[in-house]
C-alpha positions as CSV (number, residue, x, y, z in Angstrom):
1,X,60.1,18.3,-2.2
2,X,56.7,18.4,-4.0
3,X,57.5,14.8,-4.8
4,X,57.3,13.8,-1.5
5,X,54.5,16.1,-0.4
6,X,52.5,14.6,-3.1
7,X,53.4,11.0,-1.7
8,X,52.4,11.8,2.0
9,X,48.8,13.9,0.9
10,X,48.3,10.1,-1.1
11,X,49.1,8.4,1.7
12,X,46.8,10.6,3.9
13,X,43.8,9.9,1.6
14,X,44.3,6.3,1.8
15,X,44.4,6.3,5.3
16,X,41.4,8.2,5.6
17,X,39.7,5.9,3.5
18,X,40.9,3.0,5.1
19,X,39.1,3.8,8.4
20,X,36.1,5.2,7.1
21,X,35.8,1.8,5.4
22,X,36.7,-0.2,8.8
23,X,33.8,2.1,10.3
24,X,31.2,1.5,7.4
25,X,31.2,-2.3,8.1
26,X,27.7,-4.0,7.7
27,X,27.8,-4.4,11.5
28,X,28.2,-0.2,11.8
29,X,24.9,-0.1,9.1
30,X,23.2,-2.8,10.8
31,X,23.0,-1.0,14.5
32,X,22.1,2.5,12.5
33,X,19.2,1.0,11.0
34,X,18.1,-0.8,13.8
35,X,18.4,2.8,15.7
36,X,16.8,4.4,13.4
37,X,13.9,2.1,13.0
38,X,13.8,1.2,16.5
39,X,10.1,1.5,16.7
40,X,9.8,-1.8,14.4
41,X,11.9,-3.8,15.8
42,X,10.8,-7.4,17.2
43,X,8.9,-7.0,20.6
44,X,8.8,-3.0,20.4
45,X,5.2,-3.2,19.8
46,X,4.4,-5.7,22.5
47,X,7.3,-3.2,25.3
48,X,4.8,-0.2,24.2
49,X,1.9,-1.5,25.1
50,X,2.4,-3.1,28.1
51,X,4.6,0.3,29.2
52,X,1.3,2.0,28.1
53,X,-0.9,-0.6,30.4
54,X,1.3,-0.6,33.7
55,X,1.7,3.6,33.5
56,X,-2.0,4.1,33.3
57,X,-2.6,1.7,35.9
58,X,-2.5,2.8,39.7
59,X,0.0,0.4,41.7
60,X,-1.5,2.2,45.2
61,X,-5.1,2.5,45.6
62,X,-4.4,6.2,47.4
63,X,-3.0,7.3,43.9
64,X,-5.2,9.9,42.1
65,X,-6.9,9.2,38.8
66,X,-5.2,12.1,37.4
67,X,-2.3,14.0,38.3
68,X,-3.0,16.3,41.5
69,X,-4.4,19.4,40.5
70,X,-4.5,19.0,37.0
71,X,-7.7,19.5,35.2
72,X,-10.0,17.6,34.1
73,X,-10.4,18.7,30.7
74,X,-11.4,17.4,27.0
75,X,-8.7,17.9,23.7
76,X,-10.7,21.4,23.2
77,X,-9.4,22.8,27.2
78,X,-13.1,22.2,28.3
79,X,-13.7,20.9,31.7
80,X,-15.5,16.8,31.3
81,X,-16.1,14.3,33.2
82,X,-13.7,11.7,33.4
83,X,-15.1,9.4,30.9
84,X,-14.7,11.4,28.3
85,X,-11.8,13.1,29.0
86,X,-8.8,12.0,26.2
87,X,-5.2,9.9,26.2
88,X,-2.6,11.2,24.2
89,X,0.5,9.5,23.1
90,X,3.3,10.7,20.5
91,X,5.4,8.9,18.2
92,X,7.7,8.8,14.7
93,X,7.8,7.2,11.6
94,X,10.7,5.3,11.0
95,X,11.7,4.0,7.5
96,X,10.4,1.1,7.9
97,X,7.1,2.2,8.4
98,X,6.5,4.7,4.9
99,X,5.3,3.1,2.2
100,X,6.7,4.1,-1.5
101,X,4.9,7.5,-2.0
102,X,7.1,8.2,1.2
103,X,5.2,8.8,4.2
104,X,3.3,6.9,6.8
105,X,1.7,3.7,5.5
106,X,-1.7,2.9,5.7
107,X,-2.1,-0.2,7.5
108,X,0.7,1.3,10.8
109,X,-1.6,3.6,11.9
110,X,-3.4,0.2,13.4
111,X,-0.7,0.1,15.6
112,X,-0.2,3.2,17.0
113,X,-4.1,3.0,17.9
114,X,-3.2,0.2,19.5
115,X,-1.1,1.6,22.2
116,X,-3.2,4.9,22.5
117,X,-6.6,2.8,23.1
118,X,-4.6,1.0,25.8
119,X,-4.0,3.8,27.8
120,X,-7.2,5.3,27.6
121,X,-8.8,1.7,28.6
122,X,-6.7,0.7,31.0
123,X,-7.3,4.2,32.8
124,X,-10.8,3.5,32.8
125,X,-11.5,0.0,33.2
126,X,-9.8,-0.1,36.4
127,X,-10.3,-1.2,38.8
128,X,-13.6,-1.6,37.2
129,X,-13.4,-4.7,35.0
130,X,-11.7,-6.5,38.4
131,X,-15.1,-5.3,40.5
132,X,-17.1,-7.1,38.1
133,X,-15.4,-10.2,37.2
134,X,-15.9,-11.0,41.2
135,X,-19.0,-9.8,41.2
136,X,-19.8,-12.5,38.4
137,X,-18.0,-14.7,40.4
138,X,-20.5,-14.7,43.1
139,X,-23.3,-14.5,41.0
140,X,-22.7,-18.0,39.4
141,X,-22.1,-19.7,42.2
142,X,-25.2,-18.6,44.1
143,X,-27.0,-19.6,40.8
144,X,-25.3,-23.2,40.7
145,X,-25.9,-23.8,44.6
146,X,-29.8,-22.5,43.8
147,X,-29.6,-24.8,40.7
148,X,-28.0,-27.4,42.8
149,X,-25.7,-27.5,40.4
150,X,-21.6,-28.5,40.3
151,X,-19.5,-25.1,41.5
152,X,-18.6,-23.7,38.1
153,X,-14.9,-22.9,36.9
154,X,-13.7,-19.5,37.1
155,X,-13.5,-18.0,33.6
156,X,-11.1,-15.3,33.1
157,X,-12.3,-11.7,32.0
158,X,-11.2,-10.5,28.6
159,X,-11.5,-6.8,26.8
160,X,-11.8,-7.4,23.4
161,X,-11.3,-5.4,20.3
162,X,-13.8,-5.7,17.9
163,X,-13.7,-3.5,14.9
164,X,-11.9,-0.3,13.8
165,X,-12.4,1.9,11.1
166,X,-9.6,4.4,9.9
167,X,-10.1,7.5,7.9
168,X,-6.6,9.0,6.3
169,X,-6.5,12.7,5.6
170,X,-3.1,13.7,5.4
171,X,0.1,12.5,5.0
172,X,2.8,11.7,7.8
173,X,6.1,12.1,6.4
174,X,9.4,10.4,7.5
175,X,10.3,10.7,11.2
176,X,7.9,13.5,11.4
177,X,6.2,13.9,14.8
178,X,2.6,13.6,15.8
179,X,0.2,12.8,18.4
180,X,-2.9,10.3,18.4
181,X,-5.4,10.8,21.1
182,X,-8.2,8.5,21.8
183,X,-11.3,9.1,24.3
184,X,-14.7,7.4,24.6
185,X,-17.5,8.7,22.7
186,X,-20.1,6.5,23.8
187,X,-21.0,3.1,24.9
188,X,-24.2,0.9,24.1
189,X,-25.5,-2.4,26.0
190,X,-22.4,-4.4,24.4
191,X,-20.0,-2.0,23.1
192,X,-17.9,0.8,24.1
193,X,-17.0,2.7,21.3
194,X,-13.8,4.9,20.8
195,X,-12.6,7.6,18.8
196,X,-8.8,8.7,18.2
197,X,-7.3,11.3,16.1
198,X,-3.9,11.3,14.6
199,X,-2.7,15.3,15.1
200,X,0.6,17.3,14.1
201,X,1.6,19.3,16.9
202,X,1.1,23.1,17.0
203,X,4.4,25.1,15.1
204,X,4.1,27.4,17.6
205,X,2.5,27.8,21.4
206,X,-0.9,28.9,21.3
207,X,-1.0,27.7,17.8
208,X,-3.8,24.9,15.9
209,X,-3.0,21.2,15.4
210,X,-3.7,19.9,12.3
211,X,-6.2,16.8,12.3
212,X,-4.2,14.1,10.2
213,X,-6.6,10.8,10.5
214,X,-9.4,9.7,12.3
215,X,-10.2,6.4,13.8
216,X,-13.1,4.9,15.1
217,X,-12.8,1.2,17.2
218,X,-15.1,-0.9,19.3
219,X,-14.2,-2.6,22.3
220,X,-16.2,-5.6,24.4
221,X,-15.7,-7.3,27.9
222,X,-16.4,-10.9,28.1
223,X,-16.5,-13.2,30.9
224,X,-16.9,-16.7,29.5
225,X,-19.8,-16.5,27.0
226,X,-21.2,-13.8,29.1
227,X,-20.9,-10.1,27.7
228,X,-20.8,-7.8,30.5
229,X,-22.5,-3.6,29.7
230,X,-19.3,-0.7,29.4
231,X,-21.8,1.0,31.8
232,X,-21.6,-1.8,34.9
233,X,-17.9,-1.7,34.9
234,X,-17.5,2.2,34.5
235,X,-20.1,2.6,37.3
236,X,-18.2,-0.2,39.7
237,X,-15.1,1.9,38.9
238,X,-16.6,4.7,40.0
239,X,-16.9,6.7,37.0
240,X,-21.0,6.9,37.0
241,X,-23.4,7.4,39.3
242,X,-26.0,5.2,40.2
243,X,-28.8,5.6,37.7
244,X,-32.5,6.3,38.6
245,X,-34.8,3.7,39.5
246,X,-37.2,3.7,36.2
247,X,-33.9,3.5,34.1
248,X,-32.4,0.5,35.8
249,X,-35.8,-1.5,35.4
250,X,-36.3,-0.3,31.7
251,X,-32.5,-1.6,30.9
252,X,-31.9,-4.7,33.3
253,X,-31.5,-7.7,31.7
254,X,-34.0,-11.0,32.8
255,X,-31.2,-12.8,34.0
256,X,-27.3,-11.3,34.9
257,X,-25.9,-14.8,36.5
258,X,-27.0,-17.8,33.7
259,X,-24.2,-18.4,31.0
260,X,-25.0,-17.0,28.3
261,X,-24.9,-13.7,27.0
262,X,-26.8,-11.8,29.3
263,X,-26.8,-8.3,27.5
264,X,-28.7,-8.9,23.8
265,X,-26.8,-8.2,21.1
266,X,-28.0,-4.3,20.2
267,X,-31.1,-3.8,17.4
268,X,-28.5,-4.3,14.5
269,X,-27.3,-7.7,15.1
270,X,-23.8,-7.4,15.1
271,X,-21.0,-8.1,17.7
272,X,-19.6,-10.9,19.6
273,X,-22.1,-13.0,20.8
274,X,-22.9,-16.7,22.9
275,X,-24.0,-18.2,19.4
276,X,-22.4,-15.9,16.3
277,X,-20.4,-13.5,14.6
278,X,-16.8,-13.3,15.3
279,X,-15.1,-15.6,17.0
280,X,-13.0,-14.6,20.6
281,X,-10.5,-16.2,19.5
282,X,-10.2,-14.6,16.4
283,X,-9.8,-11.2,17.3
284,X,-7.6,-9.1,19.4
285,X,-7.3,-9.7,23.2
286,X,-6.4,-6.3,24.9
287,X,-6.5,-7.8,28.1
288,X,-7.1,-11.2,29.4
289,X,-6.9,-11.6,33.4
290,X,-6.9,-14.4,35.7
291,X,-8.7,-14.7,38.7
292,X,-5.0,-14.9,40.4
293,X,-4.2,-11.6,38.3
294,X,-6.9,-10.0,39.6
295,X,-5.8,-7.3,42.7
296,X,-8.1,-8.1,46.8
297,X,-11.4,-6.4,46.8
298,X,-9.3,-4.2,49.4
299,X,-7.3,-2.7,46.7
300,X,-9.8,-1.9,44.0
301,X,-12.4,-0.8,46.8
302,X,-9.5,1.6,47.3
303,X,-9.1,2.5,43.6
304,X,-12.7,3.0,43.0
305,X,-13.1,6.0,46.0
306,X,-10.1,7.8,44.1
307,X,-12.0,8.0,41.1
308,X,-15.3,9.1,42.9
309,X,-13.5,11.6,43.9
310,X,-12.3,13.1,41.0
311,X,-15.2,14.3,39.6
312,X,-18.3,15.9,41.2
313,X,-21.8,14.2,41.0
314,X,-23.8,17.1,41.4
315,X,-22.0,18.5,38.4
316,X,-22.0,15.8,36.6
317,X,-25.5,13.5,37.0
318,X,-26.6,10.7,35.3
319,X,-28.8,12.3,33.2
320,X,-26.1,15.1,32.2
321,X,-23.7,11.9,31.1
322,X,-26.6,9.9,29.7
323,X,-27.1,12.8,27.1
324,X,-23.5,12.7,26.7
325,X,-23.2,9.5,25.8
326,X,-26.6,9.7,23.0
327,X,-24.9,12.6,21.2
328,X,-22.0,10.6,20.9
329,X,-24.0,7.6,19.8
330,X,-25.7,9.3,17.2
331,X,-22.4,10.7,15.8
332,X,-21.2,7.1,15.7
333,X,-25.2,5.6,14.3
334,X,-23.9,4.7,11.1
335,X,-20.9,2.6,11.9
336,X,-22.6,0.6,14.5
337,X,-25.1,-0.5,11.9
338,X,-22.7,-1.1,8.8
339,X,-21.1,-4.4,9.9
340,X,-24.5,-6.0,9.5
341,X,-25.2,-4.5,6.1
342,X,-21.5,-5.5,4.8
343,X,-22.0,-8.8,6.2
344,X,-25.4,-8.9,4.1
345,X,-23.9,-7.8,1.1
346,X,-21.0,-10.3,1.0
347,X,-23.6,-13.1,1.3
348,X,-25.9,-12.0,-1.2
């Protein structure tokens, strides 16, 4: 009897065995690793960003900039002014993105600032950046009929990354969660500048994040060769108020319609210019639209009176957010000038 008990418990092993082996094919590992790493996969990055773009983009000009009767509020619970108020996003790391100390490598923190600037941008550059690449339109075409000129081709508008600098404080381990929220901390003649923060959430409600990296990244709007000012299409998309008279005429440029860079590259020489430093073409293209892509003047007339509305100009003035935006600048005074003095000490 203990024979044949003995024989049957064998059996039942084997059996076992067996279909634990016919489940652990390398088709059943495949799909867990591909689940588990999901995030890396081929055209992930590229689904996240433009699921980023499209949600932070109103499809009907009557939708609010914000959700209805939320706050408008900065990552400290302080009531701002649009502009500066921040876009979260959270995420994982999967396997595939540690490195071998185990956690979080360096260089995939660029692309979960990717996504995170996306939303924030396309929140506020529309329908701004479409306002002003008609606007520009018009302008050189009244320019090549006073010229006498042939009617020039429509260039398409591009939003342009220019630089980023990342500062790692502590570690993300494996398929830990955490948050990264970006929000503008100023803007010059040529470049709107943007700061993110990699945070692990609160253990508890009420409770502190912890700051885990910081980022810093630049962004530009061409049209052609012509560099268009963060401030023009934040005011067109009704984010800023009209500034005073003696401001306009101490910051206009001689000439917003000819085809060159209009806006002078700021005091330290750097950025994207009509006749140096990086190429378009060489960096990354957040956004490059058509003419055809572009939404009717109907629709992003409608878009810019819901973000008039959602913040108060008597609260907020130009010369409240102009201050603003020269704290911020002088936080960020020592990146905007090191790209020329790197560039100077390579070619010494």
């Amino acid at each position: 009897m203990s024979t044949v008990l003995s024989t049957l418990q064998v059996e039942s092993v084997r059996d076992l065995l067996s279909g634990a082996g016919s489940l652990v094919s390398w088709r059943t590992l495949a799909l867990i690793l591909a689940v588990v790493n999901l995030k890396n996969l081929p055209f992930v990055w590229h689904f996240r960003l433009l699921y980023h773009f499209v949600a932070n983009l109103r499809l009907k000009p009557s939708a609010p900039f914000f959700p209805k009767g939320r706050a408008i509020v900065d990552a400290q619970g302080k009531p701002t002014h649009p502009v500066f108020v921040s876009c979260g996003i959270t995420s994982r790391t999967p396997l595939l993105e540690t490195d071998y100390n185990l956690h979080k490598s360096n260089s995939t923190y660029f692309t979960d600032l990717d996504v995170s600037r996306t939303a924030l941008v396309s929140r506020l550059y529309s329908p701004g950046v479409g306002l002003v690449s008609k606007e520009l339109d018009k302008e050189f075409l009244e320019a090549s009929q006073k010229e006498d000129k042939r009617k020039p081709k429509r260039k398409p508008i591009l939003i342009v990354l220019g630089s980023v600098y990342c500062s790692f404080k502590r570690e993300i381990k494996p398929f830990e969660l955490y948050e990264v929220h970006s929000k503008v901390i100023s803007w010059d003649k040529k470049w709107l500048y943007i700061l993110s923060c990699f945070m692990r959430p609160a253990r508890r409600p009420g409770g502190e994040k912890t700051l885990l990296a910081t980022a810093l990244s630049k962004y530009v709007v061409k049209k052609g060769r012509l560099t268009v000012a963060p401030e023009r299409i934040l005011r067109l998309g009704g984010f800023l108020p009209t500034p005073p008279i003696e401001s306009q005429t101490a910051s206009a440029p001689a000439d917003s319609s000819t085809e060159v860079s209009a806006i002078g590259t700021p005091a330290s020489g750097e950025g994207i210019t009509a006749t140096g430093g990086v190429d378009g073409s060489l960096v990354r293209e957040v956004l490059k639209m058509n003419d055809d892509q572009i939404p009717s003047r109907e629709v992003l007339e409608g878009q810019k009176k819901a973000n008039t509305d959602s913040w108060s100009s008597e609260e907020w003035t130009w010369e409240r957010i102009e201050q603003e935006r020269l704290r911020g600048l002088a936080v960020v005074e020592g990146y905007i000038n090191l790209d020329e003095k790197l560039s100077r000490e390579w070619a010494q």
